[in-house]
BADOKE-140120 format. One record per atom (N, C-alpha, C): residue number from 1; residue in three letters; atom name; x, y, z. Coordinates in Angstrom, 3 decimals. Layout:
<rs>
    n  res  atom         u         v         w
  NUM  ALA    CA         X         Y         Z
...
</rs>
This chain:
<rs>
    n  res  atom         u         v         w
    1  UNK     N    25.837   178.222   113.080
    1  UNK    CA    25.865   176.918   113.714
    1  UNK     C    26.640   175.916   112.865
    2  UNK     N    26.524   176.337   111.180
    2  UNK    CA    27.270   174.966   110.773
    2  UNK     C    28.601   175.438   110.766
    3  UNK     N    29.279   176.438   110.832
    3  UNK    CA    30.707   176.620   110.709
    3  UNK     C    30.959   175.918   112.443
    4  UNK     N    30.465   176.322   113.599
    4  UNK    CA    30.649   175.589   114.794
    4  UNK     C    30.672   174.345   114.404
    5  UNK     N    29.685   173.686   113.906
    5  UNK    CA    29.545   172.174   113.785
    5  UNK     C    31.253   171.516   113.228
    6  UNK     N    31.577   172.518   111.555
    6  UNK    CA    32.590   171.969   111.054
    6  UNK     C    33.710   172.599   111.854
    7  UNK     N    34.048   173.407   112.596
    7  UNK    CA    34.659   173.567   113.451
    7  UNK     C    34.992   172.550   114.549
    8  UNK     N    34.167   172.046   114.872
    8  UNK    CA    33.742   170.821   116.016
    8  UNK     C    34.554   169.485   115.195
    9  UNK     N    34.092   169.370   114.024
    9  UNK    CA    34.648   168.006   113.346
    9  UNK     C    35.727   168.131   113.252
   10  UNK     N    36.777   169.555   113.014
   10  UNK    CA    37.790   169.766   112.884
   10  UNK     C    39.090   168.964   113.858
   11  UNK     N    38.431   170.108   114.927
   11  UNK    CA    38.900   169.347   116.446
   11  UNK     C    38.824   167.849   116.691
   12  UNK     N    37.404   167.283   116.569
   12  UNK    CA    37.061   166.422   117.016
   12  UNK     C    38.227   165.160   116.176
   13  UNK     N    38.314   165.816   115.212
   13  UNK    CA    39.259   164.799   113.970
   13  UNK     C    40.698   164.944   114.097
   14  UNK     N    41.612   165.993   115.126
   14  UNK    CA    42.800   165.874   115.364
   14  UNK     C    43.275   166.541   116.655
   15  UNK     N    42.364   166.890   117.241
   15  UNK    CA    42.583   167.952   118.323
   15  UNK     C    42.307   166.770   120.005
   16  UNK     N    43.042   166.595   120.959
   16  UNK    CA    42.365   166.261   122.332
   16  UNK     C    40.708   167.261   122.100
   17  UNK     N    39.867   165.894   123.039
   17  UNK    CA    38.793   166.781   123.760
   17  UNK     C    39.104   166.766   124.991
   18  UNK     N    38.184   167.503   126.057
   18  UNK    CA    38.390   167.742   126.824
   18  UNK     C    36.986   166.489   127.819
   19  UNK     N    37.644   165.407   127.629
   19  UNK    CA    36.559   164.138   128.229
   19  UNK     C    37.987   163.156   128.452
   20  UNK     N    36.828   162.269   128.804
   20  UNK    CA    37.849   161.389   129.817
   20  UNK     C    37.207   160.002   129.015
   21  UNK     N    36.965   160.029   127.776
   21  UNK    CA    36.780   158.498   126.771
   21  UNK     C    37.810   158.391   126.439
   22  UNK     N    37.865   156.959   125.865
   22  UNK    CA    39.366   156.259   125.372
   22  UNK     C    39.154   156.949   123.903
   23  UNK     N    40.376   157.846   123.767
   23  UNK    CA    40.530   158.393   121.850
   23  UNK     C    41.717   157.789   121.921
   24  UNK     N    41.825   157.102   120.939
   24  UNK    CA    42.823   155.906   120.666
   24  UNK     C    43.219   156.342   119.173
   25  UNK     N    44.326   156.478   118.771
   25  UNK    CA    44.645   156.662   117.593
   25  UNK     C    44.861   155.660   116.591
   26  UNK     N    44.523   155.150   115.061
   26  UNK    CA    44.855   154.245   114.478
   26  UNK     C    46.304   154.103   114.317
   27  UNK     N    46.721   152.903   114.097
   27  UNK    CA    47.982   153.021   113.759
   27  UNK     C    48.586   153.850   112.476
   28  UNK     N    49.335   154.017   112.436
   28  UNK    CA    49.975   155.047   111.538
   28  UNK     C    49.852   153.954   110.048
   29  UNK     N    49.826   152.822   109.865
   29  UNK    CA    49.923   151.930   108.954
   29  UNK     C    48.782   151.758   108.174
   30  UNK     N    47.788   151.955   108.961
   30  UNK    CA    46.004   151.965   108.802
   30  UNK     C    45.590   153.143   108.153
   31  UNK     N    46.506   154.435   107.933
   31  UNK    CA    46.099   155.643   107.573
   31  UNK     C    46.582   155.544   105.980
   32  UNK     N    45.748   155.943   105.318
   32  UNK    CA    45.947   155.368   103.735
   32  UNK     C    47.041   156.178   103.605
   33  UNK     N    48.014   156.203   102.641
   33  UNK    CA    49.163   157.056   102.376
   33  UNK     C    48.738   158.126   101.412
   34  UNK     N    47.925   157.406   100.140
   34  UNK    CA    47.548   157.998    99.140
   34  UNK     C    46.412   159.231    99.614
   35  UNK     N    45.609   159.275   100.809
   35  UNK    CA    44.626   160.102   101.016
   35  UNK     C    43.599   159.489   100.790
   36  UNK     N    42.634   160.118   101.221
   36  UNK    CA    41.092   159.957   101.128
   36  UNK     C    40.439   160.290    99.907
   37  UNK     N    40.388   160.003    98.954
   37  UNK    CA    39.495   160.706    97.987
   37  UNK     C    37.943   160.958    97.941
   38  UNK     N    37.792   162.357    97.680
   38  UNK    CA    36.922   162.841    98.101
   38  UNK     C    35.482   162.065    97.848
   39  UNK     N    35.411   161.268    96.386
   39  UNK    CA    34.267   160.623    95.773
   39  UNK     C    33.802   159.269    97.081
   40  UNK     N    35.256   159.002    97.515
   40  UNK    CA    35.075   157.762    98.789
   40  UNK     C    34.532   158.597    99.923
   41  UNK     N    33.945   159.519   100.421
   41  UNK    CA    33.171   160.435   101.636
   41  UNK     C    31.969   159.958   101.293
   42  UNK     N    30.769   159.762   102.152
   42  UNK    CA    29.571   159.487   101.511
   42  UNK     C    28.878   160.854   101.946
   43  UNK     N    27.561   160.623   101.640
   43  UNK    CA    26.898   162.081   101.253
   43  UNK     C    26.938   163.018   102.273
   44  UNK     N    26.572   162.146   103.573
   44  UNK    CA    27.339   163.318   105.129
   44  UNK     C    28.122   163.783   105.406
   45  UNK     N    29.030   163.188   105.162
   45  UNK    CA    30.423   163.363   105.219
   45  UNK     C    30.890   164.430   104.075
   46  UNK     N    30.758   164.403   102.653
   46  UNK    CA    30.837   165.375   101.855
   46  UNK     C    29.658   166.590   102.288
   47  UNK     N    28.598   166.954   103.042
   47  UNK    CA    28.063   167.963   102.881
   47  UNK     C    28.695   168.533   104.446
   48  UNK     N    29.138   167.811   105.311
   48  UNK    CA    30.051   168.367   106.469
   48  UNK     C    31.114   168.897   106.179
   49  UNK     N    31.802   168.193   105.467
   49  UNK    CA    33.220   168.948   104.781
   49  UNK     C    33.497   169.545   103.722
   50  UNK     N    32.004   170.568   103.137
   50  UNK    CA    32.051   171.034   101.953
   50  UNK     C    33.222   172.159   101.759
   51  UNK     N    33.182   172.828   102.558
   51  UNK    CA    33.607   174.313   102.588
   51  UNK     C    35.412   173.458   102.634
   52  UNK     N    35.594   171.808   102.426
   52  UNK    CA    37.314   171.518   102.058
   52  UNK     C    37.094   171.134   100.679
   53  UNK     N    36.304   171.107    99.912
   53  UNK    CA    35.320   170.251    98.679
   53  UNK     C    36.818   170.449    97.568
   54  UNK     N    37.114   172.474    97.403
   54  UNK    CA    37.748   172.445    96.340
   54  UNK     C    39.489   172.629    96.653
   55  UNK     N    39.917   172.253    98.321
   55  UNK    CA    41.395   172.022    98.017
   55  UNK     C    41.454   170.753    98.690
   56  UNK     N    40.510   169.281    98.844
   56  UNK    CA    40.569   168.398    99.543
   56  UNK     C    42.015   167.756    98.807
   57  UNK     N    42.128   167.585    97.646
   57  UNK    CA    42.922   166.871    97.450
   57  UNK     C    44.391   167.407    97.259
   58  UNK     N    44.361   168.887    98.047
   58  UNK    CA    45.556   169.639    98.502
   58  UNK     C    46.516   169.653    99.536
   59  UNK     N    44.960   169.015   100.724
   59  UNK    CA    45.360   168.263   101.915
   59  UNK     C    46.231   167.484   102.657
   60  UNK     N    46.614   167.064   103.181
   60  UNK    CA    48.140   166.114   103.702
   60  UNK     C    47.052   164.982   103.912
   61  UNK     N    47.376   163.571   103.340
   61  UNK    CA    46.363   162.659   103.833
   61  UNK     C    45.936   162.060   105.226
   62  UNK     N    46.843   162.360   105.953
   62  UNK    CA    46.806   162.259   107.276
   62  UNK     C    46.029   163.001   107.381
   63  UNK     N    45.405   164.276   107.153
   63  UNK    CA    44.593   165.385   107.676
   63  UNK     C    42.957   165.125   106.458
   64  UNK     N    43.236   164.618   105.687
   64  UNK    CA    42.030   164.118   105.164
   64  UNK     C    41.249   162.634   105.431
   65  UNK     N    42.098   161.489   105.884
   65  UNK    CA    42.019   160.425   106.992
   65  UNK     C    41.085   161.262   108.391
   66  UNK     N    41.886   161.812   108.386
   66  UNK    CA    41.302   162.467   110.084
   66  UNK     C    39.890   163.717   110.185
   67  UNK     N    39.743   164.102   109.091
   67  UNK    CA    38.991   164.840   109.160
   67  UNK     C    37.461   163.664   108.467
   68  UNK     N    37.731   162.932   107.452
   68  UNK    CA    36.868   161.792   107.063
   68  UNK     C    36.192   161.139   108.298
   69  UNK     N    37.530   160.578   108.997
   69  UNK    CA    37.108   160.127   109.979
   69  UNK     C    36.124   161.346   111.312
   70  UNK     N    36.703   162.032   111.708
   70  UNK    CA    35.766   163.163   112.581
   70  UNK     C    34.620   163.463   111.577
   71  UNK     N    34.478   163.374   110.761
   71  UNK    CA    32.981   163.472   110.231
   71  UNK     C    31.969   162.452   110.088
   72  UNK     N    32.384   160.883   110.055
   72  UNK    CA    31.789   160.163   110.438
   72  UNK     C    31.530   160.022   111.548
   73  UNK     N    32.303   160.045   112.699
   73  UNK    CA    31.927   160.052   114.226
   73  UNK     C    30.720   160.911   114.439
   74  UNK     N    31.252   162.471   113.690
   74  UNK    CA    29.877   162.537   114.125
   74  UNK     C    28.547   162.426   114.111
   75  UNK     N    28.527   162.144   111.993
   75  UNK    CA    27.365   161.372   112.014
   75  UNK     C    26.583   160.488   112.892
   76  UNK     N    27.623   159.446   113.135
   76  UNK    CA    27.172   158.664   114.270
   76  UNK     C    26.558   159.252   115.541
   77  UNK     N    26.696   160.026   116.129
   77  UNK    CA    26.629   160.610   117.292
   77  UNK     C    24.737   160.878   117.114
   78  UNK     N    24.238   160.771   118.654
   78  UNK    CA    22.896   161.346   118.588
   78  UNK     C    22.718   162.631   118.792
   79  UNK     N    21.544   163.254   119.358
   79  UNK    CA    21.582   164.484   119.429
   79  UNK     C    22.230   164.678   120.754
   80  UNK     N    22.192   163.973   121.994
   80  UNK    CA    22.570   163.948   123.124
   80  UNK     C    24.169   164.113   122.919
   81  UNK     N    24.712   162.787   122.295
   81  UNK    CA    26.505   163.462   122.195
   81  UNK     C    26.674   164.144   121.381
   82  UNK     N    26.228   164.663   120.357
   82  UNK    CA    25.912   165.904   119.438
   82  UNK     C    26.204   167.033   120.358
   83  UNK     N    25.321   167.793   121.365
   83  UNK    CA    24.946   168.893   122.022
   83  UNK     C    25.991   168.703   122.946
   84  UNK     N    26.791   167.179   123.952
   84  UNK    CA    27.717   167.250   124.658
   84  UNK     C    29.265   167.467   123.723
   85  UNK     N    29.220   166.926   122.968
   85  UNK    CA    30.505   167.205   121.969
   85  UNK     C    30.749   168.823   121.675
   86  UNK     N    29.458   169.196   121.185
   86  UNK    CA    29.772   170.934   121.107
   86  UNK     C    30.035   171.626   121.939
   87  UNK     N    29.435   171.214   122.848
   87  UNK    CA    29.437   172.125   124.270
   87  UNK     C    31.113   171.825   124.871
   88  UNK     N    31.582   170.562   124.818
   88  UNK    CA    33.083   170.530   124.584
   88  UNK     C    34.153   171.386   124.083
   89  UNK     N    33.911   171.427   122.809
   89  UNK    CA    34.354   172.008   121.821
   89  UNK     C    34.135   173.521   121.895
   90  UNK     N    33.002   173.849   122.331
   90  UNK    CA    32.860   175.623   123.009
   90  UNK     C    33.536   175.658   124.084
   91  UNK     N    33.896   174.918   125.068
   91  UNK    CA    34.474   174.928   126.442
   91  UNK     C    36.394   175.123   125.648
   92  UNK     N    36.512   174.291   124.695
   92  UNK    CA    37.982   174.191   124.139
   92  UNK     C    38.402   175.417   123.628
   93  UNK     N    37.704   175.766   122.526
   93  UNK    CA    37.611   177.573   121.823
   93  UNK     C    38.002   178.149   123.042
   94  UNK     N    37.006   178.144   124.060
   94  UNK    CA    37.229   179.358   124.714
   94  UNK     C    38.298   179.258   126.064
   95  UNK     N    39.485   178.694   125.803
   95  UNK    CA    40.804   178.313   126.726
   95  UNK     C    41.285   179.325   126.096
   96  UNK     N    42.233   180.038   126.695
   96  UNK    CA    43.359   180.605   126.198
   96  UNK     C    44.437   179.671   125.466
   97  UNK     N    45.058   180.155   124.600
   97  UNK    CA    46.109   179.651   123.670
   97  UNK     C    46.987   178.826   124.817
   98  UNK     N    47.600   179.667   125.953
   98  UNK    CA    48.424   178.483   126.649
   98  UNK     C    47.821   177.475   127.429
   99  UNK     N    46.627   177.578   127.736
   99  UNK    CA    45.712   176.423   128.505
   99  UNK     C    45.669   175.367   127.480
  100  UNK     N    45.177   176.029   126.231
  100  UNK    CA    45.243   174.510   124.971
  100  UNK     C    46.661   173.937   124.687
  101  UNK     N    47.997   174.993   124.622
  101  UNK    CA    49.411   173.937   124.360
  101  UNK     C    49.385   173.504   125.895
  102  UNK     N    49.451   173.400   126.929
  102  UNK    CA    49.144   172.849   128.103
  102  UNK     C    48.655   171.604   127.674
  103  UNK     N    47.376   171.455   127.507
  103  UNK    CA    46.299   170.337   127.509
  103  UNK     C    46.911   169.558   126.188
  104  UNK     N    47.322   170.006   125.329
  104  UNK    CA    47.968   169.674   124.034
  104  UNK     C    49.479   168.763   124.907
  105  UNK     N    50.352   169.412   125.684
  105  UNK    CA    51.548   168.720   125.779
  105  UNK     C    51.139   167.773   126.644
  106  UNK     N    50.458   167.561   127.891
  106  UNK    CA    49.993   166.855   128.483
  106  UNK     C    49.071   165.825   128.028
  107  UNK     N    48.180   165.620   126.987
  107  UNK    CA    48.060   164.457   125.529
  107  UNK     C    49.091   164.039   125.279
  108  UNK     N    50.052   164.493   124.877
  108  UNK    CA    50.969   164.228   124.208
  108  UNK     C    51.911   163.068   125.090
  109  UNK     N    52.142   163.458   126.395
  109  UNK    CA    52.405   163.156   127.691
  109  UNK     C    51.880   161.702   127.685
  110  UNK     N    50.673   161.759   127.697
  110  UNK    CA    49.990   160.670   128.338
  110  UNK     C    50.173   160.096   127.330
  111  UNK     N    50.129   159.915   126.021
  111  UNK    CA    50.103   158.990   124.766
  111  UNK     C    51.555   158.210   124.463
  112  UNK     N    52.243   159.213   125.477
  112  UNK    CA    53.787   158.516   125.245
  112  UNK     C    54.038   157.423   126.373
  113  UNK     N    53.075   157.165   127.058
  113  UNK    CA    52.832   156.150   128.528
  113  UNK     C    52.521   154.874   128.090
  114  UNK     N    53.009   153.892   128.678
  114  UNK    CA    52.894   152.541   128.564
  114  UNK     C    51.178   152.412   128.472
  115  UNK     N    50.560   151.087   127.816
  115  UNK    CA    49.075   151.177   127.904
  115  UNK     C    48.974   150.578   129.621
  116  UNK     N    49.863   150.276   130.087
  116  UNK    CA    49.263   150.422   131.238
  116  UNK     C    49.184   151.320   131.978
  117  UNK     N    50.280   152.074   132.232
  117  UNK    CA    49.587   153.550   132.786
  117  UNK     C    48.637   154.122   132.068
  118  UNK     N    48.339   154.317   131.036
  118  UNK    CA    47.538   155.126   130.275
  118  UNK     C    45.779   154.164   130.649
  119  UNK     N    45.803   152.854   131.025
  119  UNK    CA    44.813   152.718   132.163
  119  UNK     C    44.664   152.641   133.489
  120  UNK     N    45.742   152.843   134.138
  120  UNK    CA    45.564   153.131   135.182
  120  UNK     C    45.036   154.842   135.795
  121  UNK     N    45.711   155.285   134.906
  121  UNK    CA    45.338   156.682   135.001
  121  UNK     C    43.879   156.803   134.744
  122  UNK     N    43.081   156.359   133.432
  122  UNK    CA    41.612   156.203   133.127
  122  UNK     C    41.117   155.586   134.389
  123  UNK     N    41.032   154.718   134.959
  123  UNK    CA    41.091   153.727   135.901
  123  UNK     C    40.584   154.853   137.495
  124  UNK     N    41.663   155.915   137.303
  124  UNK    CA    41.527   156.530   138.898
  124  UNK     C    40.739   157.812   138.261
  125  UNK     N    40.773   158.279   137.041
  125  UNK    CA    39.978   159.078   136.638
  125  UNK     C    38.547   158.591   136.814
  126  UNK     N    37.905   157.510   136.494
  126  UNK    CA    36.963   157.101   136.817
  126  UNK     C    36.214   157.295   137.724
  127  UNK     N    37.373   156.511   138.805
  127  UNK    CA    37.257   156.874   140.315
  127  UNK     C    36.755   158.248   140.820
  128  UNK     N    37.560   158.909   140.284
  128  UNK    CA    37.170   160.235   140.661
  128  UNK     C    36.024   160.994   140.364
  129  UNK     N    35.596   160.404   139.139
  129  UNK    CA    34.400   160.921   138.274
  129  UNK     C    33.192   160.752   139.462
  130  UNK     N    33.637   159.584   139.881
  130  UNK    CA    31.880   158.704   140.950
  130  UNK     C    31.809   159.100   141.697
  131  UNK     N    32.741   160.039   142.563
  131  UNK    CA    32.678   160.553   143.736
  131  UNK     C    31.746   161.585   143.701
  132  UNK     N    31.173   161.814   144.766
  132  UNK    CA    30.227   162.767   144.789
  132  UNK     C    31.168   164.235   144.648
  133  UNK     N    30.213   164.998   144.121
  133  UNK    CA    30.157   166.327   143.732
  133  UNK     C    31.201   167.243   144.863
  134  UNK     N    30.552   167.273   145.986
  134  UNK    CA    31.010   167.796   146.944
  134  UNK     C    32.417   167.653   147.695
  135  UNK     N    32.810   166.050   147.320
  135  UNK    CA    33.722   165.067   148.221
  135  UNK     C    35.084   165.579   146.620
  136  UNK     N    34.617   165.652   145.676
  136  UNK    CA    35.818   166.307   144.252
  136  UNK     C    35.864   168.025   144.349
  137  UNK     N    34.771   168.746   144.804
  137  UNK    CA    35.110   169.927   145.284
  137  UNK     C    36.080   170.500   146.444
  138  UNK     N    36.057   169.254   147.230
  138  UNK    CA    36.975   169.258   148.910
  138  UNK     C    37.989   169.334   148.627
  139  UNK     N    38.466   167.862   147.396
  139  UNK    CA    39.839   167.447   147.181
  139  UNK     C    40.400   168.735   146.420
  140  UNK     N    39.403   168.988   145.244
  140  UNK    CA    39.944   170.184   144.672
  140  UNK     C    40.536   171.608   145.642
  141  UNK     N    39.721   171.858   146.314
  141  UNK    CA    40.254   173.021   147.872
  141  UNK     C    41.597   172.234   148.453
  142  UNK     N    41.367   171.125   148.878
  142  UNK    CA    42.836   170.814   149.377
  142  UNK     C    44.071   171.144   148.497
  143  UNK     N    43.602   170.587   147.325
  143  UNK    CA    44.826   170.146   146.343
  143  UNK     C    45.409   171.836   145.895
  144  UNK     N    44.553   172.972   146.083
  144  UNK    CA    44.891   174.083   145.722
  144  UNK     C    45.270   175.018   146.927
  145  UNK     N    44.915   174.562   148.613
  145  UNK    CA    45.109   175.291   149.208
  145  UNK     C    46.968   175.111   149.620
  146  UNK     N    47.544   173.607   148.956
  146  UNK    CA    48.762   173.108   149.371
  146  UNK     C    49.935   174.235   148.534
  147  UNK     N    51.050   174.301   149.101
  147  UNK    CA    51.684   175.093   148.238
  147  UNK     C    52.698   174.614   146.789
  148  UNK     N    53.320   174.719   146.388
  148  UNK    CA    53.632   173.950   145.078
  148  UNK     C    54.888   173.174   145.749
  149  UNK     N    55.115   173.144   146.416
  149  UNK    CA    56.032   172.486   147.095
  149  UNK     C    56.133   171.045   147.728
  150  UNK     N    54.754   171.346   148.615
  150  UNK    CA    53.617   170.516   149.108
  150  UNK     C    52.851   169.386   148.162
  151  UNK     N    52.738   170.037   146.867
  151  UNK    CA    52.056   169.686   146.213
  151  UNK     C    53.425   168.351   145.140
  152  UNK     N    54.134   168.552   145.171
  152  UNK    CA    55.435   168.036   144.572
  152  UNK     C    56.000   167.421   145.404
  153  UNK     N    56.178   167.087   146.571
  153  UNK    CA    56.235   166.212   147.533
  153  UNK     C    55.221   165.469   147.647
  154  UNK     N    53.783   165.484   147.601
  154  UNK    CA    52.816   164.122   147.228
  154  UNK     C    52.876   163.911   146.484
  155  UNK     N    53.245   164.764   145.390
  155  UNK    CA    53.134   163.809   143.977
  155  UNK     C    54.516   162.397   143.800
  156  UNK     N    55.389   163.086   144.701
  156  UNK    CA    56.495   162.424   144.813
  156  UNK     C    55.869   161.406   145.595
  157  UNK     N    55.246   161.256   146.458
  157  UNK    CA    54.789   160.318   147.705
  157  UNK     C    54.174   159.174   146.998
  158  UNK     N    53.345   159.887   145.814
  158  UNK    CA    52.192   159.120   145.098
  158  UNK     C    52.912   158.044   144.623
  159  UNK     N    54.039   158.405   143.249
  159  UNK    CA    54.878   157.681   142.977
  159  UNK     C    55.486   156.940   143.758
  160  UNK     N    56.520   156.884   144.682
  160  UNK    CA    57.067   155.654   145.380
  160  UNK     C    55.850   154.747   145.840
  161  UNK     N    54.795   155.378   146.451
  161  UNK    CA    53.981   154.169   147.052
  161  UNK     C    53.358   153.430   145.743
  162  UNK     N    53.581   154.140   144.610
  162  UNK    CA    52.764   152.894   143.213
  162  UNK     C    53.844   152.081   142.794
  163  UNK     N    55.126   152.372   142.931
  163  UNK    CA    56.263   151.388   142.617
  163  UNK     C    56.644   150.496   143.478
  164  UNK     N    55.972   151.248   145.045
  164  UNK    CA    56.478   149.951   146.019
  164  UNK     C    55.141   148.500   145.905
  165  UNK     N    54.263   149.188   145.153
  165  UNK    CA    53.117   148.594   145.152
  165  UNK     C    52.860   147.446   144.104
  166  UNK     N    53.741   148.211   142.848
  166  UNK    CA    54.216   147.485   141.824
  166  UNK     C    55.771   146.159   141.586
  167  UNK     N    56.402   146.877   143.076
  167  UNK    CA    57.564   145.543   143.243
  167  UNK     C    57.212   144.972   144.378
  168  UNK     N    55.779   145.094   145.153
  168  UNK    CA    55.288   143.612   145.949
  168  UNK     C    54.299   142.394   144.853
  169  UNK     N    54.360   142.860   143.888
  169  UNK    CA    52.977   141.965   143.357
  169  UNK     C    54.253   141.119   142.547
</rs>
């Protein structure tokens, strides 16, 4: 369980999850240059990231920033986002390699989006979240029974009607 756990912080500290919360990255300016030194971890944080204890300061500081940081988050966390975070993180493990560079380029995708798309998109994700169970199972059958063709022609549809929508306002 604790290699899952530090496994979990791993991810959780540079990897997309697979949720629909705002992970917002610090600015690149905010990330110390020099690294994290290890004596600056406090006692959770050093007994989460033991098994990096004797090459921490081998680390790229960006990856010791980020892993500091994913170990405090999860301190923070209760047992409730504790048990939902893992269960994440078991759902992530177990993608195939191209489902994760997928989900990986498509992060990548979305992070390169104006912050306003990048809420508008949260925005209809939402939306979608509230819908009942049944009424996101339908759309899902539609959206898969269309052919890729079909499916690239609404997406095309989608777009013009948000730009015509965006040069009436």
């Amino acid at each position: 369980m604790k290699k899952l756990v530090l496994l979990f912080v791993v991810l959780l500290s540079g990897a997309p999850l697979l949720a629909a919360e705002d992970i917002s990255e610090p600015p690149a300016a905010s990330m110390p240059s020099a690294g994290v030194p290890w004596s600056s971890l406090d006692s959770g944080q050093r007994q989460l990231l033991a098994q990096f204890e004797s090459r921490w300061s081998e680390l790229p500081p960006q990856r010791q920033f980020a892993l500091s940081r994913g170990a405090a988050r999860w301190a923070r966390m209760d047992a409730g986002e504790k048990e939902r975070a893992t269960d994440r993180f078991r759902r992530w493990r177990d993608l195939g390699d191209e489902r994760r560079a997928l989900i990986r380029d498509r992060w990548n995708d979305f992070q390169n989006l104006s912050p306003g798309e990048q809420e508008r998109i949260r925005r209809d994700f939402r939306d979608y979240q509230r819908l009942s169970a049944a009424r996101r199972a339908d759309l899902r059958k539609q959206w898969q029974q269309k052919s890729r063709g079909e499916r690239q022609q609404l997406l095309r549809d989608l777009r013009e009607r948000r730009r015509d929508r965006r040069q009436a306002l």
